[in-house]
C-alpha positions in Angstrom: 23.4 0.4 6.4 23.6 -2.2 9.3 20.9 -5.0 10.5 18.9 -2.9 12.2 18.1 -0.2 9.1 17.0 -3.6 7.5 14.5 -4.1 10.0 13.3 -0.8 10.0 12.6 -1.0 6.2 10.9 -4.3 6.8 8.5 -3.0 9.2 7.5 -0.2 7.3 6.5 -2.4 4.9 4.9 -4.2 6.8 3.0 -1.6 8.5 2.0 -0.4 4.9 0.6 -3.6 4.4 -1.4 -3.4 7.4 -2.8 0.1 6.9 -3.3 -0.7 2.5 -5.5 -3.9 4.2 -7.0 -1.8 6.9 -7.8 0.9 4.7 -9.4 -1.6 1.7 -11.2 -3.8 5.1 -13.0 -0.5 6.2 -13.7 1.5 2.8 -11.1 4.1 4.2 -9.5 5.0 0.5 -6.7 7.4 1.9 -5.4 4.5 4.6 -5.5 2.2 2.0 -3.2 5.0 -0.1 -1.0 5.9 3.1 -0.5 2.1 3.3 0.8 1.7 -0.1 2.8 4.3 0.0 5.1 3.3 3.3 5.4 0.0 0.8 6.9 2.1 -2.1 8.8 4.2 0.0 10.2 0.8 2.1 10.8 -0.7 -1.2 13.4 2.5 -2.6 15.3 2.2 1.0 15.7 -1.7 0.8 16.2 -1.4 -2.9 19.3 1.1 -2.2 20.2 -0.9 0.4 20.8 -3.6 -2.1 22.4 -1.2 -4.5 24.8 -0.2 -1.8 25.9 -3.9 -0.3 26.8 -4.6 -4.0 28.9 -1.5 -4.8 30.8 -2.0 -0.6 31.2 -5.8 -2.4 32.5 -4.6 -5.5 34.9 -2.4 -4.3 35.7 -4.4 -1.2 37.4 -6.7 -4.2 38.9 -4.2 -6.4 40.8 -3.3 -3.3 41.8 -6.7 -2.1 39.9 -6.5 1.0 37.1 -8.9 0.4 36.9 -11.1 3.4 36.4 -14.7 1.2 
């Protein structure tokens, strides 16, 4: 995944954030839900993004082709 699928994880969690302190601001439960759970779900796609750089870095120098 490039930069910008980064990004886009980041501003979901963001945005969860927003709507978790929107929803606990206002008494609105189910915002307050619907905010944490962009957060979890941001949190899997940058956590496999992780997971995935690592393994492209691994194998990138089993194969010789690392670029240090």
């Amino acid at each position: 995944m490039g930069v910008g699928d980064k990004f886009s994880n980041k501003a979901e969690e963001l945005g969860g954030r927003a709507k978790e302190s929107a929803g606990a601001a206002s008494g609105d439960r189910d915002l307050q839900a619907e905010g944490q759970a962009d957060q979890g779900k941001a949190g899997i796609k940058q956590g496999a993004e992780k997971l995935k750089d690592k393994a492209n870095e691994a194998a990138s120098k089993l194969t010789g082709n690392d670029k240090a």
